[in-house]
C-alpha positions as CSV (number, residue, x, y, z in Angstrom):
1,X,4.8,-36.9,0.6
2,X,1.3,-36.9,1.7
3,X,0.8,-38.3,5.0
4,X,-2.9,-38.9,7.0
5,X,-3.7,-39.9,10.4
6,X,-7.2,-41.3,11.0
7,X,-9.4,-42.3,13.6
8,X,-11.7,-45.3,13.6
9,X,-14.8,-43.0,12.4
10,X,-12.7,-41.6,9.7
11,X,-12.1,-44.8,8.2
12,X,-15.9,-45.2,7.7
13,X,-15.8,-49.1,8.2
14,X,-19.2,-50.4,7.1
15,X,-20.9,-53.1,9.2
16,X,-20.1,-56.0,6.0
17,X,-16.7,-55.0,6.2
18,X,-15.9,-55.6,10.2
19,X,-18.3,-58.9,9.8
20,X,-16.9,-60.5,6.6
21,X,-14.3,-62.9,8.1
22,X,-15.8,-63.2,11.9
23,X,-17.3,-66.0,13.1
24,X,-21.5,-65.7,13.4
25,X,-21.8,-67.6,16.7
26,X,-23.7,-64.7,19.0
27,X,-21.1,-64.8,21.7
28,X,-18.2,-64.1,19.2
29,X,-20.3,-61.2,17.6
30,X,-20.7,-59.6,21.0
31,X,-17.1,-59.6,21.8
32,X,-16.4,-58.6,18.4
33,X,-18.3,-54.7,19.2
34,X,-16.9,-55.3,22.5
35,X,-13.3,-55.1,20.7
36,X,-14.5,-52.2,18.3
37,X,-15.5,-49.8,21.0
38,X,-12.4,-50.4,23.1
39,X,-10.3,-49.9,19.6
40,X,-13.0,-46.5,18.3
41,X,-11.1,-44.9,21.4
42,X,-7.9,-45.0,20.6
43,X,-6.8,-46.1,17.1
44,X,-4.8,-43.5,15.4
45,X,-4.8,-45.5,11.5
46,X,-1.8,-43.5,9.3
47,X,-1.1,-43.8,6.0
48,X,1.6,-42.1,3.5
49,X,2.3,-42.0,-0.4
50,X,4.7,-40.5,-2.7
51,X,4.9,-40.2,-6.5
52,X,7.8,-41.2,-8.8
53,X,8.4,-41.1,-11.9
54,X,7.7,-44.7,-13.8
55,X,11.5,-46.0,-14.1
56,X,11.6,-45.7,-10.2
57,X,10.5,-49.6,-10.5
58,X,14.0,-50.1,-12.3
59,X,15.1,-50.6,-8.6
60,X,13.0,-53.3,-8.1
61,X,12.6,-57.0,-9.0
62,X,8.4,-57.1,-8.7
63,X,8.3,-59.9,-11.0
64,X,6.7,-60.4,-14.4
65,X,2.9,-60.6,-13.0
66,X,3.4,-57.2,-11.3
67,X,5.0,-55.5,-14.4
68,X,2.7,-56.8,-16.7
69,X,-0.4,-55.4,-14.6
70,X,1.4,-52.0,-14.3
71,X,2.2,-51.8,-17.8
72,X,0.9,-48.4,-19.3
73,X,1.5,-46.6,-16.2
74,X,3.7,-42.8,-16.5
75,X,4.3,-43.1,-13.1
76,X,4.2,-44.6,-9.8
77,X,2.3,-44.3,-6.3
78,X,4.3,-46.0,-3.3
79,X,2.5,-46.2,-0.5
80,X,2.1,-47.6,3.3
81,X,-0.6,-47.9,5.5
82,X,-0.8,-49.0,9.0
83,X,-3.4,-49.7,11.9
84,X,-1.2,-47.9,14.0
85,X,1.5,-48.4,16.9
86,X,-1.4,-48.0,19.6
87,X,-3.7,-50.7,18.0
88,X,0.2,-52.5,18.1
89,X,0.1,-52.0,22.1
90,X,-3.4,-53.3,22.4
91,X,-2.7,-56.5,20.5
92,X,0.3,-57.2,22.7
93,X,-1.7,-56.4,26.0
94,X,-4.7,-58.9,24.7
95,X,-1.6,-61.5,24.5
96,X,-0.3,-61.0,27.7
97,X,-4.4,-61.5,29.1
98,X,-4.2,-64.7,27.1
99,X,-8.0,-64.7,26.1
100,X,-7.2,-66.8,22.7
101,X,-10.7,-65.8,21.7
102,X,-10.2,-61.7,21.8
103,X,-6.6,-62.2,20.3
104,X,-8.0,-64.5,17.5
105,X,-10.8,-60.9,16.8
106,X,-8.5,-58.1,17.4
107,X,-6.3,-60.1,15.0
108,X,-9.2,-59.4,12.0
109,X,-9.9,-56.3,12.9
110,X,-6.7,-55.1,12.8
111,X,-6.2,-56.5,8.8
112,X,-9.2,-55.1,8.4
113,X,-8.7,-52.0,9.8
114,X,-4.5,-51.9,7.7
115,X,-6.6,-52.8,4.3
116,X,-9.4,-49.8,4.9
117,X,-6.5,-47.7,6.0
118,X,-5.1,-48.2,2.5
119,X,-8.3,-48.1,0.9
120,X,-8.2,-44.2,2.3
121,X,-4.8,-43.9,0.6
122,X,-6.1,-44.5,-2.4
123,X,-8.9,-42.5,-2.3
124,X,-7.1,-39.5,-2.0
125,X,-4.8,-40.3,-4.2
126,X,-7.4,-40.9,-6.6
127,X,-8.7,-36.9,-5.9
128,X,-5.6,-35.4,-6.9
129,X,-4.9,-37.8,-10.1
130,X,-8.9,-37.4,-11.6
131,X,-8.4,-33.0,-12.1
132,X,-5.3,-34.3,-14.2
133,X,-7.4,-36.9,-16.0
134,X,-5.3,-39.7,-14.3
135,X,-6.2,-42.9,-13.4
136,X,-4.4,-45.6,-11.0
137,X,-4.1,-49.8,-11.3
138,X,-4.9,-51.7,-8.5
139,X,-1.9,-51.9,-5.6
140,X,0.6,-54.9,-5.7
141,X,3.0,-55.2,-1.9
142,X,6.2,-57.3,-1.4
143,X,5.4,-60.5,-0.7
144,X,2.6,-60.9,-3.5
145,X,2.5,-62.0,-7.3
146,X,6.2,-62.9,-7.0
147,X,7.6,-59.8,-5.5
148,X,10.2,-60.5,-2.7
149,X,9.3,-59.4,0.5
150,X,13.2,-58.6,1.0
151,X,13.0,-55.8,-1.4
152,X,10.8,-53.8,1.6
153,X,13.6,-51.6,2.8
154,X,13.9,-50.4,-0.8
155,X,10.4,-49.2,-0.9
156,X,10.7,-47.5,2.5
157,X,14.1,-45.7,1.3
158,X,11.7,-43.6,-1.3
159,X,9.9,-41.5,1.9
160,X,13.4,-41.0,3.1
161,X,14.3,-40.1,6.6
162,X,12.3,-38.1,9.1
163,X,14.5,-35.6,11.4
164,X,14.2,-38.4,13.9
165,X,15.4,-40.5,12.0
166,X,18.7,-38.8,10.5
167,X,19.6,-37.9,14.1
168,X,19.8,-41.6,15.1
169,X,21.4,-42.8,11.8
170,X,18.7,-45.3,11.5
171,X,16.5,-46.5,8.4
172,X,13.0,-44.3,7.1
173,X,9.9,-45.2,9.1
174,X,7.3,-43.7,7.3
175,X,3.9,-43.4,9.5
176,X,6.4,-45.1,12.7
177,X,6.2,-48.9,10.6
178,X,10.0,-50.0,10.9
179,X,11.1,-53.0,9.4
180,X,12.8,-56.6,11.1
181,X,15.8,-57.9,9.8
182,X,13.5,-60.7,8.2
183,X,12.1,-57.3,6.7
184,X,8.7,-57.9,8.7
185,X,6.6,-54.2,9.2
186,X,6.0,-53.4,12.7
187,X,3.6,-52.7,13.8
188,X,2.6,-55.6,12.4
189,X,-1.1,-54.6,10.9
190,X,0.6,-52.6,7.9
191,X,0.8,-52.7,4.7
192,X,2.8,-51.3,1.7
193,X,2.9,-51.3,-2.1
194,X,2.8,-49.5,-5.6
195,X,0.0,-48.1,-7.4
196,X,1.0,-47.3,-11.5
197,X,-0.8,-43.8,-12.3
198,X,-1.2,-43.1,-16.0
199,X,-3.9,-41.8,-18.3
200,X,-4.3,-45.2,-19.6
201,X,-4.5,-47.5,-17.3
202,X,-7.2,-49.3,-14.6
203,X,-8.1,-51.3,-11.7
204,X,-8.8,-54.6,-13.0
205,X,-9.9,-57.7,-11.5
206,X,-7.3,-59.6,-9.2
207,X,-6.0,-62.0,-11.2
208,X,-5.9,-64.7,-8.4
209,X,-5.1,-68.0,-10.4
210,X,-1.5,-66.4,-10.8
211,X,-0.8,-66.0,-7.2
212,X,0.6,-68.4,-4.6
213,X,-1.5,-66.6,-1.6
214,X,-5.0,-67.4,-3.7
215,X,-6.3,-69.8,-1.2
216,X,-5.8,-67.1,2.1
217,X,-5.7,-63.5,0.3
218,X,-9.0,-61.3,1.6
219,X,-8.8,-60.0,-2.0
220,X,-9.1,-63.7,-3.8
221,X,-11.6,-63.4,-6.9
């Protein structure tokens, strides 16, 4: 298992990125850096991924959209990456101040912050695959393209248990994300997924019209 920590620096968010989905009003874009250097302080963004081999998906129910965009793949990235249990604790102290306004912001960064996180993943999972001539498909998570959120503790049983974790008898928590019994990730600004790896295969467009999140996904095409 490869597992990173980063800081908000390393994550090398560009100004685009942090404005894309903020609102333009000059107050809001003041409270927005405001946010950022309180968050640059602390943040402590993780990620992890493993390798399996391909018929690890035989587990899984990912639906036809999913298989058919991972078709060609030899084997299989599964992955999580999170903004972080303090960035966790900062969203729930902005709730107990109430200012709708900075919750509303820290809400945006923090998906933006969980997406760049992953964005990392992949690019060092790309830097081992390219000496081998491998090549990766975009990432698919539960939830998505037909794929039952409910099958999340599966993909968290493939990083099996830390030595925290065997000691209390209680379920993997790769990078500290556990999961509800609703199977939500906490902290909540996390994501997870699969990546197929193959010498054949490619990142392709999103193909959005298939989807049922098309109208509120930050990747719609």
């Amino acid at each position: 298992m490869i597992e990173r920590t980063l800081t908000y620096d390393e994550l090398g968010l560009t100004t685009e990125e942090m404005l894309a989905s903020m609102p333009s009003d000059a107050d809001s874009l003041r409270e927005v850096w405001t946010l950022i250097d309180d968050i640059r302080g602390f943040l402590q963004a993780r990620f992890a991924f493993i390798t399996t081999r391909f018929d690890t998906i035989d587990r899984f129910k990912p639906g036809p959209i999913i298989m058919s965009q991972l078709k060609g793949s030899e084997a299989l990235c599964w992955f999580v990456a999170t903004a972080g249990q303090e960035f966790e604790a900062f969203q729930r102290q902005l709730t107990q101040e109430g200012d709708m306004v900075r919750i509303y912001l820290a809400n945006e960064i923090g998906s933006i912050i969980a997406e760049k996180t992953a964005d990392k993943m992949e690019s060092v999972l790309q830097e081992q695959l390219t000496p081998k001539g491998l090549y990766r498909t975009n990432r698919y998570s539960p939830g998505y393209c037909g794929w039952q959120v409910s099958e999340q503790p599966l993909l968290f049983d493939l990083f099996g248990p830390t030595a925290e974790v065997q000691q209390n008898e209680a379920s993997p928590k790769p990078c500290g994300i556990h999961l509800t019994e609703s199977c939500l990730m906490i902290p909540i600004k996390s994501v997870s997924g699969v990546i197929g790896i193959g010498h054949n295969v490619s990142k392709r467009e999103y193909i959005c019209k298939h989807c049922g999140f098309n109208a509120t996904c930050k990747r719609r095409r």
